[in-house]
N, C-alpha and C positions, 0 to 999 in steps of 0.2 A: 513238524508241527504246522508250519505254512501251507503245506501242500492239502493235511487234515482239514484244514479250516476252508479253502481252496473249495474242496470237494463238498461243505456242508454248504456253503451258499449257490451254489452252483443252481442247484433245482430252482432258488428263489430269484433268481437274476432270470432266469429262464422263464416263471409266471413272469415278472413285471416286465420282459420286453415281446412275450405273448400276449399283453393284455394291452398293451399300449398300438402294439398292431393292428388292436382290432378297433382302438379310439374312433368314433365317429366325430364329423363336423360341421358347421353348418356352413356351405359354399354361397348360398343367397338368400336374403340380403347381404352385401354387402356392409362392412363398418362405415356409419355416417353416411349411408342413404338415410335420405327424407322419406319421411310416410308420413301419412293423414290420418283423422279419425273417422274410422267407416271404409278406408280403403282397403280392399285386396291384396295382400303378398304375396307371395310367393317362396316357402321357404323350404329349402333343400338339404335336406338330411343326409351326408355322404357316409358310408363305411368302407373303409380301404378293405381293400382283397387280403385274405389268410389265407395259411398254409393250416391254422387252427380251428377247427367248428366253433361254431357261435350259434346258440339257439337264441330268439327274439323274446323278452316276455311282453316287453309293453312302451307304449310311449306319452310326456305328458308336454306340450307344447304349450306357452305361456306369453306373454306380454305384461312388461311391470314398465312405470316413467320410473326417474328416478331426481325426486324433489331437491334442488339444490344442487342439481349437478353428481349427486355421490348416490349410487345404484346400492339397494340392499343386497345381501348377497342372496344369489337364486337358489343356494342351496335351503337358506331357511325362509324365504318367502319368493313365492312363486308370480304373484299379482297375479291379473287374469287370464284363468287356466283358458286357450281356445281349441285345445285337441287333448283327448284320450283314447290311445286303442294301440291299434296294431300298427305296426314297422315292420314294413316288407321291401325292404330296399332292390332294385332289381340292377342290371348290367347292361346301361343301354346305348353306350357306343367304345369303341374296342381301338388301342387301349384305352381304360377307364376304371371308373370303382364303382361298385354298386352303389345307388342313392334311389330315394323318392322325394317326389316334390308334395308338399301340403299347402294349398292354397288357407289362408287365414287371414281371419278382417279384423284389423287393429278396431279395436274398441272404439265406442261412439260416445263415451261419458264426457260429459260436460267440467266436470270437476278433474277431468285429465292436465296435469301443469304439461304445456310445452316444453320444449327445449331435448336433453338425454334421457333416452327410454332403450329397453334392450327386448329380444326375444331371446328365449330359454328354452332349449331341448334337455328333458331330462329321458335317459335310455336304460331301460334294466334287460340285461342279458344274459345268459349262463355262456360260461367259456369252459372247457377241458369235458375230462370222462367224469372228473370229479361228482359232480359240476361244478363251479365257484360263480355266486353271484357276480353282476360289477354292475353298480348305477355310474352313470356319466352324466354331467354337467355340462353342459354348452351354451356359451352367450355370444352376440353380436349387437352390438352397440350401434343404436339409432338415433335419428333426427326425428320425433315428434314435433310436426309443427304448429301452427299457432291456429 
């Protein structure tokens, strides 16, 4: 009966450590760099190397503060959206993982509170023959300053 049971989870242990393979992240900024309002960053979308295909659909790049120190969650609010499109990560020094970089300019609003602010990679991608959706969530935790 162990061994039955063994063999039913199997394929399913096998999606979640295919799909986690294929996790993206974001390498720059750094946690608790400082950024301004109006400044340039520079932010780096990594996806680790697979053995699994991965088709791209889309990407939606964000900036939220987060009033009082406690971040809403970027799943259900985004703050402001600074990139929509395409994610073309390439390979560009060996060993490595493929990534692109997005330059994006923190917001210039006056009514910005200083202090903890995050950027937010959201990633939708097909993985397997199936296909299977997968949206990703990614944050890095900033210093807006004053």
């Amino acid at each position: 009966m162990k061994f039955t049971s063994t063999l039913l989870w199997a394929p399913v242990l096998a999606l979640v450590t295919s799909v986690s393979a294929q996790r993206s992240y974001i390498r720059s900024p750094t946690s608790g760099t400082s950024v301004s309002r109006g400044q340039n960053v520079v932010l780096q979308l990594v996806r680790p190397n697979s053995i699994q295909g991965s088709r791209e659909v889309g990407l939606a790049l964000s900036f939220q503060t987060c009033p009082d120190g406690t971040c809403p969650s970027p799943v259900n609010q985004l703050g402001t959206v600074l990139y929509t499109g395409a994610y073309n990560p390439q390979l560009h020094e060996i060993p490595g993982n493929p990534y692109e970089n997005f330059t994006l300019t923190v917001p210039d609003f006056d009514f910005l509170p200083a202090g903890k602010a995050q950027f937010i990679s959201n990633r939708l991608h097909l993985i397997g023959a199936g296909p299977s959706a997968v949206l990703e969530t990614n944050v890095v935790e900033v210093e807006l300053a004053a």
